[in-house]
N, CA, C and O atoms as CSV, one atom per row, in Angstrom:
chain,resi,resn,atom,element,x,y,z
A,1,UNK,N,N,-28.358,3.514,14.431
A,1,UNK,CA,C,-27.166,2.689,14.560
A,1,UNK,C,C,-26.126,3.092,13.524
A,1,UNK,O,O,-24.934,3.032,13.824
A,2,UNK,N,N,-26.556,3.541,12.199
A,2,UNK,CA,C,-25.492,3.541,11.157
A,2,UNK,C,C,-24.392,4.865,11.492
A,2,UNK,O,O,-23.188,4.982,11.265
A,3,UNK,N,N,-25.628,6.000,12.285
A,3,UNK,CA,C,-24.936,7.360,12.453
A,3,UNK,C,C,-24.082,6.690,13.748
A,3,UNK,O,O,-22.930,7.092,13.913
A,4,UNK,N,N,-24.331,6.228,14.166
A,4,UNK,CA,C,-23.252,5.842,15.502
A,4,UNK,C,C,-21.832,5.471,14.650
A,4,UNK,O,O,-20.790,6.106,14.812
A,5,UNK,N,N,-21.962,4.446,13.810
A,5,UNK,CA,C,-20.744,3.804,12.997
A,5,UNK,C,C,-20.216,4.563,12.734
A,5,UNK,O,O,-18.990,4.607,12.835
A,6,UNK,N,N,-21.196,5.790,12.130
A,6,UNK,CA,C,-20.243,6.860,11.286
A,6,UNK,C,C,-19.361,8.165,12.409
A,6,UNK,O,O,-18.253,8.662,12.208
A,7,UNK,N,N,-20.216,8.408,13.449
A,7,UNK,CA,C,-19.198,8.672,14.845
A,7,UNK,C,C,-18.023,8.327,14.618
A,7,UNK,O,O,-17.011,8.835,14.135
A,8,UNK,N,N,-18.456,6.990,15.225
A,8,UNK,CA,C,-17.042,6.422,15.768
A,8,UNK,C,C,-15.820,5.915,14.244
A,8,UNK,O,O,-14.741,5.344,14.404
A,9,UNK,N,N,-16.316,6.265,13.116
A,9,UNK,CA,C,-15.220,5.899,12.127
A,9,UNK,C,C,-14.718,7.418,11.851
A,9,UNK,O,O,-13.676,7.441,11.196
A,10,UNK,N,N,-15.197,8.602,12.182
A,10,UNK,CA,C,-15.057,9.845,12.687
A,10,UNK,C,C,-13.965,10.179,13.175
A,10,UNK,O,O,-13.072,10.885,12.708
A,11,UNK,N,N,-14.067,9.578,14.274
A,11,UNK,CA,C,-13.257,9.330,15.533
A,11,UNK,C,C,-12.282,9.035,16.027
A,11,UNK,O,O,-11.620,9.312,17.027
A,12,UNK,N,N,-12.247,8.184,14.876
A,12,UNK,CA,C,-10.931,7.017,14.717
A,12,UNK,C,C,-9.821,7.600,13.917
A,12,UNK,O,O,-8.625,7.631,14.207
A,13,UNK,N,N,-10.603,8.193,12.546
A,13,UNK,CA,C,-10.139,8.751,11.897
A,13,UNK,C,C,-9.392,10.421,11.853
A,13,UNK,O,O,-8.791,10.785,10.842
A,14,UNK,N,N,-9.549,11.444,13.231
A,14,UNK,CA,C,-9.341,12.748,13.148
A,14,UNK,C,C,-8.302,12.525,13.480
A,14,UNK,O,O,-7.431,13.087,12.816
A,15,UNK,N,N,-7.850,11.656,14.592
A,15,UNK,CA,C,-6.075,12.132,15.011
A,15,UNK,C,C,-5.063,12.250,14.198
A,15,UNK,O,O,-3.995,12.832,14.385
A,16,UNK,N,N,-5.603,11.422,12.889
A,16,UNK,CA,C,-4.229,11.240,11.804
A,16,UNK,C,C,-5.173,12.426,10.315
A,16,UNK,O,O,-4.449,12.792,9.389
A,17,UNK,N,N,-6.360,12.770,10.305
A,17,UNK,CA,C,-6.675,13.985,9.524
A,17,UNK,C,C,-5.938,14.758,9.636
A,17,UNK,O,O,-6.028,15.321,10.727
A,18,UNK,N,N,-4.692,15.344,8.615
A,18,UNK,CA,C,-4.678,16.774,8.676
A,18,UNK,C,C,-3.588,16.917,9.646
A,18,UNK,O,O,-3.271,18.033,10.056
A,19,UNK,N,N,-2.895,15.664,10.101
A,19,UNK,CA,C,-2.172,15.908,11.228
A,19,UNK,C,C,-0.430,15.111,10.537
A,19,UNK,O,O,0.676,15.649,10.576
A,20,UNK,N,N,-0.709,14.032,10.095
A,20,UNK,CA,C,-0.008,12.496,9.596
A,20,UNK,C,C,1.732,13.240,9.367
A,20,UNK,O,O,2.800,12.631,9.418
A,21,UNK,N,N,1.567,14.297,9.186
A,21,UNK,CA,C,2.814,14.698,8.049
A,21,UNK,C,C,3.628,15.368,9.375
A,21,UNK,O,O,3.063,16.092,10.194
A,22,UNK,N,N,5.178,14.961,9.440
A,22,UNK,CA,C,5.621,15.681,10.680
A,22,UNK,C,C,5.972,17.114,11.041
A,22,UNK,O,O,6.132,17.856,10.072
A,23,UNK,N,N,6.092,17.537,11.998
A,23,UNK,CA,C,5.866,19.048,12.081
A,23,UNK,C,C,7.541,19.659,11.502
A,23,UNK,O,O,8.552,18.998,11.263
A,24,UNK,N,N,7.318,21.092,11.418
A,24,UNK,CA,C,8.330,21.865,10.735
A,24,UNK,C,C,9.082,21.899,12.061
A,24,UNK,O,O,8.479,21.584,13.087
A,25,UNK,N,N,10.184,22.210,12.094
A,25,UNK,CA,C,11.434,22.060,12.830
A,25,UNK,C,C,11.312,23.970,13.460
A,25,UNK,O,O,11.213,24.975,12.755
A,26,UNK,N,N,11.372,23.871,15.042
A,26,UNK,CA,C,11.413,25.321,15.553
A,26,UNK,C,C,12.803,25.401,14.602
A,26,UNK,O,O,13.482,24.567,14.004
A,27,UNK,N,N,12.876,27.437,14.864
A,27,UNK,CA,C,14.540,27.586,14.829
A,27,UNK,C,C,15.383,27.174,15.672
A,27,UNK,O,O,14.930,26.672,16.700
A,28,UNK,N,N,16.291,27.227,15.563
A,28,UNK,CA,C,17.329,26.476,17.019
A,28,UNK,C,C,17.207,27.369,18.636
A,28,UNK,O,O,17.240,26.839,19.746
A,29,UNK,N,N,17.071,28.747,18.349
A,29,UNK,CA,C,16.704,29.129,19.650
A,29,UNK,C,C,15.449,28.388,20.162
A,29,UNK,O,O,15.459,27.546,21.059
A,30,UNK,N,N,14.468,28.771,19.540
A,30,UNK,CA,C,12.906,28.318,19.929
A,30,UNK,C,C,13.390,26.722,20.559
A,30,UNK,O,O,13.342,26.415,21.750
A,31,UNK,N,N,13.814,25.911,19.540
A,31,UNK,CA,C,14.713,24.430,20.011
A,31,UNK,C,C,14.929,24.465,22.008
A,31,UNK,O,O,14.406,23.792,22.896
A,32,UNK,N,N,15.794,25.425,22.023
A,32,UNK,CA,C,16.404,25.412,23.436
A,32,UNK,C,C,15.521,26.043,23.828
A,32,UNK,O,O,16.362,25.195,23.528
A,33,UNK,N,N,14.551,26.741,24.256
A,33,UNK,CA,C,13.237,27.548,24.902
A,33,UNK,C,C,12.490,25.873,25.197
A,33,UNK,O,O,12.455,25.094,26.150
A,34,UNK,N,N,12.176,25.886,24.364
A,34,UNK,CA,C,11.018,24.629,24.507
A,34,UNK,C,C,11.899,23.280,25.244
A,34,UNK,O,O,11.225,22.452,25.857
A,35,UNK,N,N,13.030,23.142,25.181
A,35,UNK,CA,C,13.316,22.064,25.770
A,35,UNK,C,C,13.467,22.104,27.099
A,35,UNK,O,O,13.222,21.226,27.926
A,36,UNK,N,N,14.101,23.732,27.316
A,36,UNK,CA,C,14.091,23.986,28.721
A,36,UNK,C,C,12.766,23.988,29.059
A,36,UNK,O,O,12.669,23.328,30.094
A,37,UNK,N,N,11.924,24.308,28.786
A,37,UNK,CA,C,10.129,24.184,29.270
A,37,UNK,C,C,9.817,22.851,29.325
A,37,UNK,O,O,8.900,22.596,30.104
A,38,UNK,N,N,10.467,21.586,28.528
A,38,UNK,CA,C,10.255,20.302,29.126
A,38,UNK,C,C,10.920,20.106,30.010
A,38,UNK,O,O,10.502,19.149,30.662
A,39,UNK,N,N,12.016,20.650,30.497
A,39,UNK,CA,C,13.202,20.055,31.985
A,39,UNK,C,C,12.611,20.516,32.832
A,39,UNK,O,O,12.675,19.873,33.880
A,40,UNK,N,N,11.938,21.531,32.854
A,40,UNK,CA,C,11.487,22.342,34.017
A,40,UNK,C,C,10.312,22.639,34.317
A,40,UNK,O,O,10.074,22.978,35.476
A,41,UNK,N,N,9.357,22.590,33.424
A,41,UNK,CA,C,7.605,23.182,33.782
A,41,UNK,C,C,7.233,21.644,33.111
A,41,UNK,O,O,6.134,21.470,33.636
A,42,UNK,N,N,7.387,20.870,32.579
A,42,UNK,CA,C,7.239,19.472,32.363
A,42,UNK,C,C,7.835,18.450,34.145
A,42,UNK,O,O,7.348,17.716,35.005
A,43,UNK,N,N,8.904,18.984,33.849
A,43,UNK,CA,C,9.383,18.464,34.622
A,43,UNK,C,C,9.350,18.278,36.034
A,43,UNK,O,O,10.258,17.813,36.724
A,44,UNK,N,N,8.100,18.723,36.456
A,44,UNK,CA,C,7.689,19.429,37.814
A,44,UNK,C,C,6.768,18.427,38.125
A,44,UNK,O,O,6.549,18.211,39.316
A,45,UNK,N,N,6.383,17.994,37.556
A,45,UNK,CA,C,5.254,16.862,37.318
A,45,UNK,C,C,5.493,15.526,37.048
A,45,UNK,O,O,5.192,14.602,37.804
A,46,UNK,N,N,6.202,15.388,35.632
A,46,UNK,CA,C,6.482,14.429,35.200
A,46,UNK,C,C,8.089,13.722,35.881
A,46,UNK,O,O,8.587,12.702,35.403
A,47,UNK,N,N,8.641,14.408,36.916
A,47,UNK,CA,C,10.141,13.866,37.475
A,47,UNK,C,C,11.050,14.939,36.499
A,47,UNK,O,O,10.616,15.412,35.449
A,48,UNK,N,N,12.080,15.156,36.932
A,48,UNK,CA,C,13.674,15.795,36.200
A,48,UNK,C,C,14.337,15.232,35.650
A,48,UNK,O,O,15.415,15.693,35.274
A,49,UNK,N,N,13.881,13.833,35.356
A,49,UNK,CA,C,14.191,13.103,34.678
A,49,UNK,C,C,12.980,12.597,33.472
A,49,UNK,O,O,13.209,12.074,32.381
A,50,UNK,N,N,12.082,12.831,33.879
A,50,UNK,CA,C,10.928,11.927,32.522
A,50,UNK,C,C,10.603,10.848,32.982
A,50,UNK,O,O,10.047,10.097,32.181
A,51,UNK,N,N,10.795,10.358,34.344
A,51,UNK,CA,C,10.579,9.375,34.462
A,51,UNK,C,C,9.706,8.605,35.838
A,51,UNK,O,O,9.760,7.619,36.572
A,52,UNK,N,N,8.814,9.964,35.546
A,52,UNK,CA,C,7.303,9.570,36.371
A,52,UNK,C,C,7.443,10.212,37.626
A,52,UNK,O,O,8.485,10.173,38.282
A,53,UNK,N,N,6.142,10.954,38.060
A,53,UNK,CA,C,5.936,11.628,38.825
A,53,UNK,C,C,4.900,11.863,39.705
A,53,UNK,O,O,4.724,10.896,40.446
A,54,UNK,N,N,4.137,12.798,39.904
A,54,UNK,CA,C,2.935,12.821,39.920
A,54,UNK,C,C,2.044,12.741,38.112
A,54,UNK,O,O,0.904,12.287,38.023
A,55,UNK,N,N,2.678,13.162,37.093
A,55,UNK,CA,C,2.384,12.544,36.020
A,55,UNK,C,C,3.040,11.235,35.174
A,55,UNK,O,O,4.260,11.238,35.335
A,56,UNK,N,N,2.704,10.409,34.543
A,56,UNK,CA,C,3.705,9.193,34.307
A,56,UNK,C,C,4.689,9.591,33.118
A,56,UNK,O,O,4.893,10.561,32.388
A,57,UNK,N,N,5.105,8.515,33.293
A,57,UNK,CA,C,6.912,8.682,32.960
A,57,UNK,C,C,6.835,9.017,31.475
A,57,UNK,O,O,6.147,8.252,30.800
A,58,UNK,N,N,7.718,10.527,30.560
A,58,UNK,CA,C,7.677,10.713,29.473
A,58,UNK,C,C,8.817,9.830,28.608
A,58,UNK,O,O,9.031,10.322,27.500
A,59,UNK,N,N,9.572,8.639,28.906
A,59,UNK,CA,C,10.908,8.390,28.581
A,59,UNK,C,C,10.294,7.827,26.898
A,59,UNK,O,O,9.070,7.828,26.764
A,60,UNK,N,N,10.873,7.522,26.086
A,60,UNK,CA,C,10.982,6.753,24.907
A,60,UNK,C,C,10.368,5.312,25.139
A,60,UNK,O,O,9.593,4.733,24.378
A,61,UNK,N,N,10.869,4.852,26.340
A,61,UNK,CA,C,10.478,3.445,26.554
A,61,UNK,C,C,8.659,3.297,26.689
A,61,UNK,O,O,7.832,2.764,25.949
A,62,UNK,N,N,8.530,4.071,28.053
A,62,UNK,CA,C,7.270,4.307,28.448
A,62,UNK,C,C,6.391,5.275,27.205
A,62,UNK,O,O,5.180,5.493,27.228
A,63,UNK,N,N,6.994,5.574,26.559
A,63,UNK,CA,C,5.644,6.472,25.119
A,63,UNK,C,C,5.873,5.745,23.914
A,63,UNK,O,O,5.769,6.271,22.806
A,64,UNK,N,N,6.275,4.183,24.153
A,64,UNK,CA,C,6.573,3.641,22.819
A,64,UNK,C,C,5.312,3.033,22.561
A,64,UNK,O,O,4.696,2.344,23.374
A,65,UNK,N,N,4.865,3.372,21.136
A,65,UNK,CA,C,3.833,2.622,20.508
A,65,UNK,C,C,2.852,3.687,20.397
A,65,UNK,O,O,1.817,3.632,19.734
A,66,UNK,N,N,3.412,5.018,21.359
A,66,UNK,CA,C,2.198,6.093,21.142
A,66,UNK,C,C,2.455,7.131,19.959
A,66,UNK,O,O,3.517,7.611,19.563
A,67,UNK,N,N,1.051,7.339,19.488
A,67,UNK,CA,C,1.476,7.845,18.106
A,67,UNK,C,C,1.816,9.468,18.390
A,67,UNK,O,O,1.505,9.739,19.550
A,68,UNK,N,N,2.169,10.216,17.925
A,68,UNK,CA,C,2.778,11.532,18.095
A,68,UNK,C,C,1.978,12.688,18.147
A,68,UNK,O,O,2.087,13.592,18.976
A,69,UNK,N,N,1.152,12.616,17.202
A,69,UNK,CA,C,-0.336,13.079,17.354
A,69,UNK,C,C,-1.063,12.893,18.485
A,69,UNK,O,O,-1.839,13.800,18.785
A,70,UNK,N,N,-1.024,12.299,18.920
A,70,UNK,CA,C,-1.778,11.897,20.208
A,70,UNK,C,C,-1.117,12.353,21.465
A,70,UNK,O,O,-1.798,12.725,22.421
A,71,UNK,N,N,0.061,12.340,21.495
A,71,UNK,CA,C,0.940,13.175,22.668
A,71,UNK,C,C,0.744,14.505,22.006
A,71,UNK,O,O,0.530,15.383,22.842
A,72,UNK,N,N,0.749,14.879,20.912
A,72,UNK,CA,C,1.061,16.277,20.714
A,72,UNK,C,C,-0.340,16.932,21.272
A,72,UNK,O,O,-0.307,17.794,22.150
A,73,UNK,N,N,-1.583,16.459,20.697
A,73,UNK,CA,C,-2.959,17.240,20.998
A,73,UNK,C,C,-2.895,17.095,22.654
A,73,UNK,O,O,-3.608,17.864,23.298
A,74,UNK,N,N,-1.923,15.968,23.488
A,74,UNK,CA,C,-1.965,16.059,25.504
A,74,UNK,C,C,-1.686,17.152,25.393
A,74,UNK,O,O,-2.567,17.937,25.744
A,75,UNK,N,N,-0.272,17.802,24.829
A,75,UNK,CA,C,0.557,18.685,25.440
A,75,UNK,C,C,-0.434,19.798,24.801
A,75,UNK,O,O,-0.769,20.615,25.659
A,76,UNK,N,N,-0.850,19.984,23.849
A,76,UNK,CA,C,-1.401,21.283,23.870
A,76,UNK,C,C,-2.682,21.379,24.477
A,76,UNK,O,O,-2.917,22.214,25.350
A,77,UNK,N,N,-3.384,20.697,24.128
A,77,UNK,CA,C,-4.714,20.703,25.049
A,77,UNK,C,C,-5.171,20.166,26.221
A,77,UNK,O,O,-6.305,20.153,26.699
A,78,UNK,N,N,-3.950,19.647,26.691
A,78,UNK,CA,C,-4.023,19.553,28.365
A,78,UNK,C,C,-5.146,17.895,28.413
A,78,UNK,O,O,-5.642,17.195,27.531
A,79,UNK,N,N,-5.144,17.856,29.645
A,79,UNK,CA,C,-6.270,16.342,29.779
A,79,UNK,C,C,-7.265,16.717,30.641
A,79,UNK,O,O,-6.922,16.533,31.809
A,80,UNK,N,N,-8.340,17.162,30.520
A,80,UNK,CA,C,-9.038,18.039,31.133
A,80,UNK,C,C,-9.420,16.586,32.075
A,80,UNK,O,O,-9.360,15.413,31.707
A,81,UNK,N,N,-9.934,17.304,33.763
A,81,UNK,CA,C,-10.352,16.352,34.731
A,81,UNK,C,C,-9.122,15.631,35.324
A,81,UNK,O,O,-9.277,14.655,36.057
A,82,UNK,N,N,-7.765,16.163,34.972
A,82,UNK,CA,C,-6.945,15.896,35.668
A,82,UNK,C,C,-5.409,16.816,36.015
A,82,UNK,O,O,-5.644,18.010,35.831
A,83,UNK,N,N,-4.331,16.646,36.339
A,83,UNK,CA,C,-3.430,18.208,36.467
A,83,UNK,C,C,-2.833,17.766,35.177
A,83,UNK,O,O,-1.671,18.070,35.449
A,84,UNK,N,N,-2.782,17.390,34.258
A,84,UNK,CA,C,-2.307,18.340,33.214
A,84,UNK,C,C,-2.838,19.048,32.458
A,84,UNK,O,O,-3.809,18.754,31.760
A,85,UNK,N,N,-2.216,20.172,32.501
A,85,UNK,CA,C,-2.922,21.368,31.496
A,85,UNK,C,C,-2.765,21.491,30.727
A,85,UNK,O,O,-1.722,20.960,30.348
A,86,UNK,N,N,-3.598,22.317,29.622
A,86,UNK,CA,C,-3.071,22.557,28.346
A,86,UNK,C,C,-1.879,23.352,28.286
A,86,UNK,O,O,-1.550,23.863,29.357
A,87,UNK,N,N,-0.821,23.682,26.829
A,87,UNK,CA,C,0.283,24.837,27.068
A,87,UNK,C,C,-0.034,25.178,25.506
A,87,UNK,O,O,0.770,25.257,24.578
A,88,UNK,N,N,-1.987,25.424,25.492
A,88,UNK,CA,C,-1.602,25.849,24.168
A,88,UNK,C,C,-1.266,27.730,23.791
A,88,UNK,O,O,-1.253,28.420,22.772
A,89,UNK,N,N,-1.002,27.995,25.480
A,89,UNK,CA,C,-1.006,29.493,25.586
A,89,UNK,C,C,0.382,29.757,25.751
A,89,UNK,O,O,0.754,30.855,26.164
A,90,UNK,N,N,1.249,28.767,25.440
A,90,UNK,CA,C,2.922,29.463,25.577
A,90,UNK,C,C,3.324,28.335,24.540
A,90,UNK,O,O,4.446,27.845,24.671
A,91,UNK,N,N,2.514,27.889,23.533
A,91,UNK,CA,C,3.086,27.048,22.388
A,91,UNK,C,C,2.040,27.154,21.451
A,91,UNK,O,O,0.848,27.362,21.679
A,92,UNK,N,N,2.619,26.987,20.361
A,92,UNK,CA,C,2.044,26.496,19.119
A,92,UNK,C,C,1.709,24.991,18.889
A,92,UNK,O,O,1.986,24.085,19.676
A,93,UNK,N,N,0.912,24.830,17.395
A,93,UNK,CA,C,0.716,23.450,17.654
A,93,UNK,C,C,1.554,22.450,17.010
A,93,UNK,O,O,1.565,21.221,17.075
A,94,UNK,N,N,2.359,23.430,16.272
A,94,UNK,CA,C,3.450,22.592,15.318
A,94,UNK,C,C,4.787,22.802,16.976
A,94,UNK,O,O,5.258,21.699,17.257
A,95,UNK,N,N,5.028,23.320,17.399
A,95,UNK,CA,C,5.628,23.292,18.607
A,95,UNK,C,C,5.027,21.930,19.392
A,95,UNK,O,O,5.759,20.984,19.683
A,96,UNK,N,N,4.272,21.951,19.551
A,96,UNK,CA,C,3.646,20.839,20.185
A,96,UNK,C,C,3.991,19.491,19.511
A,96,UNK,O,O,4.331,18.511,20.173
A,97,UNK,N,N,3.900,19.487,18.316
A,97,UNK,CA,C,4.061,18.124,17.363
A,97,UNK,C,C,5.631,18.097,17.907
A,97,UNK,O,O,6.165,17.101,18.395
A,98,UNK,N,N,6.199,19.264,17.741
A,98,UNK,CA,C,7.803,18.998,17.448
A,98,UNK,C,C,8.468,18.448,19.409
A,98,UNK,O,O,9.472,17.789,19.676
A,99,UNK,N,N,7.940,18.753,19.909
A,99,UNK,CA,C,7.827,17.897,21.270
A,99,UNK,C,C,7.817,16.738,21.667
A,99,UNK,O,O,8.560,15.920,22.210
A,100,UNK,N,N,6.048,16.914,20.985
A,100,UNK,CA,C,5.655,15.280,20.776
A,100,UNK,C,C,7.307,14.084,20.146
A,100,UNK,O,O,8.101,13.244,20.573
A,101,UNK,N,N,7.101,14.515,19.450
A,101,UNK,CA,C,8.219,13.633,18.778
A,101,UNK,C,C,9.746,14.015,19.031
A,101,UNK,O,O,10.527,13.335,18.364
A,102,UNK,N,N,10.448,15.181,20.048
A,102,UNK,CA,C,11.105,14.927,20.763
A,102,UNK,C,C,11.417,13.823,21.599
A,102,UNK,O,O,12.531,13.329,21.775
A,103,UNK,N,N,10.187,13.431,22.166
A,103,UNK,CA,C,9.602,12.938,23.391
A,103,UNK,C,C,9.550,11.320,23.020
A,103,UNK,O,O,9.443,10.481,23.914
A,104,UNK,N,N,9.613,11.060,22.006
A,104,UNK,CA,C,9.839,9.303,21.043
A,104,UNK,C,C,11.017,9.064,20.565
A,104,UNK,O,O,11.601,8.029,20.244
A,105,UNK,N,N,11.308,10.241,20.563
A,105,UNK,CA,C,13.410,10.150,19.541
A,105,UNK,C,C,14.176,10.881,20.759
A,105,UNK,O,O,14.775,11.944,20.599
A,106,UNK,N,N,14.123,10.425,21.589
A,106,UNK,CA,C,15.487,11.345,22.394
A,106,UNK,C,C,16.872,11.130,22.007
A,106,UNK,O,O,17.177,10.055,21.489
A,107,UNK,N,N,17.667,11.954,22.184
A,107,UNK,CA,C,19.482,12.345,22.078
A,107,UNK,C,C,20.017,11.047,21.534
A,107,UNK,O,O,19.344,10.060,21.238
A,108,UNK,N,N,21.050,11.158,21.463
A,108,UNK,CA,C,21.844,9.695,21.199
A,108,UNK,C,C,22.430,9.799,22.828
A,108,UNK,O,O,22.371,10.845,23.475
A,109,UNK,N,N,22.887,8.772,23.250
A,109,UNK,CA,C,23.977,8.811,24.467
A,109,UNK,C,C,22.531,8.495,25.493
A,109,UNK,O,O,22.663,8.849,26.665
A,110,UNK,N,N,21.358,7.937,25.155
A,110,UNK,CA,C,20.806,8.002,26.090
A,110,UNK,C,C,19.860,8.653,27.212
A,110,UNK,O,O,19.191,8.238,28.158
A,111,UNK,N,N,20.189,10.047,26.541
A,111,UNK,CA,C,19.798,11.520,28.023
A,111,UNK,C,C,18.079,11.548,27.145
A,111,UNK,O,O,17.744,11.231,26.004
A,112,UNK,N,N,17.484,11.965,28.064
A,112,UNK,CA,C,16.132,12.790,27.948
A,112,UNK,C,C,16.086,14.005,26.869
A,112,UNK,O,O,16.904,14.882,26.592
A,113,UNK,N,N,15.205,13.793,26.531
A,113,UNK,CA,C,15.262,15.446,25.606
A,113,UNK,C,C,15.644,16.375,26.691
A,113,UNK,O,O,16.674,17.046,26.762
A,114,UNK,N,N,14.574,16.307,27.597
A,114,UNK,CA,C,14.919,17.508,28.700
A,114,UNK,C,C,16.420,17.620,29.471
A,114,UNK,O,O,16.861,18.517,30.189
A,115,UNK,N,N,16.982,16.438,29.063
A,115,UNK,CA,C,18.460,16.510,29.813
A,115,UNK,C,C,19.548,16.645,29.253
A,115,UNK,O,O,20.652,16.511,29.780
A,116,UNK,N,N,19.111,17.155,27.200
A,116,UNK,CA,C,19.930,17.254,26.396
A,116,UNK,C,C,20.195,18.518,26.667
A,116,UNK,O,O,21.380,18.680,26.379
A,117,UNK,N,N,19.722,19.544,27.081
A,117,UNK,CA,C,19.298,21.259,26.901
A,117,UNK,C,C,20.765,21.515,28.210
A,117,UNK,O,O,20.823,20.823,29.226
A,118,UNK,N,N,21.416,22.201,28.005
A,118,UNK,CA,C,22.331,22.784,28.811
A,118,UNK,C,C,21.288,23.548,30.258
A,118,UNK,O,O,20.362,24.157,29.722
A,119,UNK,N,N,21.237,23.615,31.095
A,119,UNK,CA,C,21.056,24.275,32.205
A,119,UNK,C,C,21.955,25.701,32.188
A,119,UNK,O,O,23.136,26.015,32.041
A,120,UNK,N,N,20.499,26.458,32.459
A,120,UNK,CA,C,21.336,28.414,32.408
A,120,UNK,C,C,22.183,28.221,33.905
A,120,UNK,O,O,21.914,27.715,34.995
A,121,UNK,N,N,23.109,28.777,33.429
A,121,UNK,CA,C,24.320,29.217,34.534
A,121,UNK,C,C,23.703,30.263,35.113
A,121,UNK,O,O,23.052,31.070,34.450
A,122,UNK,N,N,23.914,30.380,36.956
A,122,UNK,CA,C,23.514,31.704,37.562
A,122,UNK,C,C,24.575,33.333,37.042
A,122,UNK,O,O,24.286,34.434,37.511
């Protein structure tokens, strides 16, 4: 029984191990790469807007109360047993944090992270 306690206080305890402190800021290109990868390969799933799809809605409203760490380890390591995948093969994990917490602080004016990013002209 005691090793069980110690599990689960384990457990409780890794998401914020080693993680707590917020991630380093991409450069500003990397910035616009990754955001366009949330408008568009996020966005395929989750709505073009963030706001639910065949995956549920990424808006500020709907991820409030979730800690950042915890979205960040979804996006990189995917949710296995269901369609989201990991993207820890076209991101990093401080990329991932810096997402994550895109994804809780969006723009001023309202817009989506993903709807802050200019769209490439043909």
């Amino acid at each position: 029984m005691r090793g069980a306690v110690c599990l689960l206080l384990l457990a409780l305890a890794w998401p914020v191990s080693g993680r707590a402190a917020p991630p380093q800021v991409p450069a500003l290109e990397r910035q616009t790469v990754l955001l366009r990868m949330l408008r568009q390969d996020c966005g395929s799933c989750h709505g073009m807007r963030l706001t639910g799809g065949l995956g549920p809605a990424l808006t500020a409203d709907a991820l409030q109360g979730k800690p950042w760490q915890s979205l960040s380890a979804t996006i990189f390591h995917g949710r296995p047993g269901t369609p989201m995948p990991p993207w820890k093969s076209m991101l990093s994990s401080e990329e991932a944090d810096w997402l994550a917490l895109q994804l809780l602080s969006p723009p001023q004016g309202g817009a989506t992270p993903a709807e802050a990013v200019p769209r490439r002209q043909p």
